[in-house]
C-alpha positions in Angstrom: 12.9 3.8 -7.6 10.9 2.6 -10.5 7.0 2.8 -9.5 4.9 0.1 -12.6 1.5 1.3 -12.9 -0.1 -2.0 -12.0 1.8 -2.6 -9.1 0.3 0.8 -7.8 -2.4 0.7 -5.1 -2.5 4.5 -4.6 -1.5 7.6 -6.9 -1.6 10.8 -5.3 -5.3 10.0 -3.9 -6.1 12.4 -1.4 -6.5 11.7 1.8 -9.3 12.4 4.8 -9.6 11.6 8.1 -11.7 8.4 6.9 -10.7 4.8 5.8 -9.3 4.2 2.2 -9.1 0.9 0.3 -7.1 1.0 -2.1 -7.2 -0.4 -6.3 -6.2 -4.1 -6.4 -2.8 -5.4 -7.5 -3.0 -9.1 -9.0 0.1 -10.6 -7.9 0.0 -13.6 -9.9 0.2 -17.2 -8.3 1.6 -16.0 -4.9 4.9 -15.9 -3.2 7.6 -16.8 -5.2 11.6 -15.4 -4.4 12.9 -12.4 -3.5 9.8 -10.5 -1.8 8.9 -6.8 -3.7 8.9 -3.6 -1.4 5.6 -1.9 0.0 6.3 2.0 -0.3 3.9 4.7 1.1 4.7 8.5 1.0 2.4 11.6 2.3 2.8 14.1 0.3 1.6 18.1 1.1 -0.2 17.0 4.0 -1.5 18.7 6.9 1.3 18.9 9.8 0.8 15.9 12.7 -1.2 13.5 10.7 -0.6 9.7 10.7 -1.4 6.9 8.7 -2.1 3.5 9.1 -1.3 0.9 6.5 -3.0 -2.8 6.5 -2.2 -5.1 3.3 -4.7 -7.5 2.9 -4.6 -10.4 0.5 -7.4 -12.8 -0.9 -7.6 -15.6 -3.4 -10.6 -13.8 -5.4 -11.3 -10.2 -6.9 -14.3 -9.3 -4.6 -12.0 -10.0 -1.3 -14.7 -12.6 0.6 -12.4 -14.2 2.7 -8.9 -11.6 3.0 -6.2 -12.3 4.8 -4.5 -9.4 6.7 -0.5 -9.7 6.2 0.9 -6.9 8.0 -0.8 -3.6 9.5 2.3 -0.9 9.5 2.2 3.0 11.3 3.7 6.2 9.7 4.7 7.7 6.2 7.3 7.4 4.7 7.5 3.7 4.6 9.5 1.1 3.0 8.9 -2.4 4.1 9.6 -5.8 2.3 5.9 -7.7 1.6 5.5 -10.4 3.9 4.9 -13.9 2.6 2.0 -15.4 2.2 0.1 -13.8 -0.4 -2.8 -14.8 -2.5 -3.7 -13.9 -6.1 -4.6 -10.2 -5.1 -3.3 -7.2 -2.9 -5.0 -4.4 -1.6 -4.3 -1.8 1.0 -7.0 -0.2 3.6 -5.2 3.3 4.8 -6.6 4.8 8.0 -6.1 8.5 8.2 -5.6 11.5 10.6 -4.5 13.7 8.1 -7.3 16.4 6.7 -5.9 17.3 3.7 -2.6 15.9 1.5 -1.9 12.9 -1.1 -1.0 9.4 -0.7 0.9 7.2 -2.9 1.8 3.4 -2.6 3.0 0.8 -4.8 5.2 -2.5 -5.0 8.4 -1.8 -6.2 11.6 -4.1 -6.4 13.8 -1.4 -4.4 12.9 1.1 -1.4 14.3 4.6 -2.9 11.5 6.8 -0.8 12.0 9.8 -3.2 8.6 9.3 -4.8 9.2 12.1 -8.0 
């Protein structure tokens, strides 16, 4: 699997029991072809956690009017995007987990072995 850095919403960000948004990913004009992967991994984190993954999509930068696309459970994951995207992505992560890292990116195929 071949991660690009700006198609990465999450690099080994640590996690908490909280809410985390994620950085934005500019995904140009929209949907266009074959749809890119969404891949999430846990990594070193603290056993019977779970995560919760909502993509969100909006037209603008500061996200006032997103658009959720797909709210997914568990890690690892490897789901194609669903159409329908705007000009950016993000990703709002809901956590059990009290400790551990989190990765997740866009990626053109869904090899979960993140290293």
């Amino acid at each position: 699997m071949i991660v690009d850095a700006e198609n990465e919403f999450f690099y080994e960000k640590e996690l908490s029991a909280s809410d985390l948004t994620s950085d934005l990913v500019d995904y140009g004009k929209g949907d266009a072809g074959d749809q890119p992967r969404l891949v999430v991994a846990v990594h070193d984190g603290s056993a019977g956690g779970t995560v919760t993954t909502k993509v969100q999509t909006a037209d603008d930068e500061a996200f006032t009017s997103p658009k959720v696309l797909g709210e997914y459970e568990g890690a690892p994951l490897a789901v194609s995007l669903p159409y329908g995207c705007k000009r950016y992505l993000r990703l709002v992560v809901t956590s059990t987990y009290t400790a551990g890292k989190i990765d997740a990116a866009l990626v053109a195929d869904a090899d979960l072995k993140w290293n």
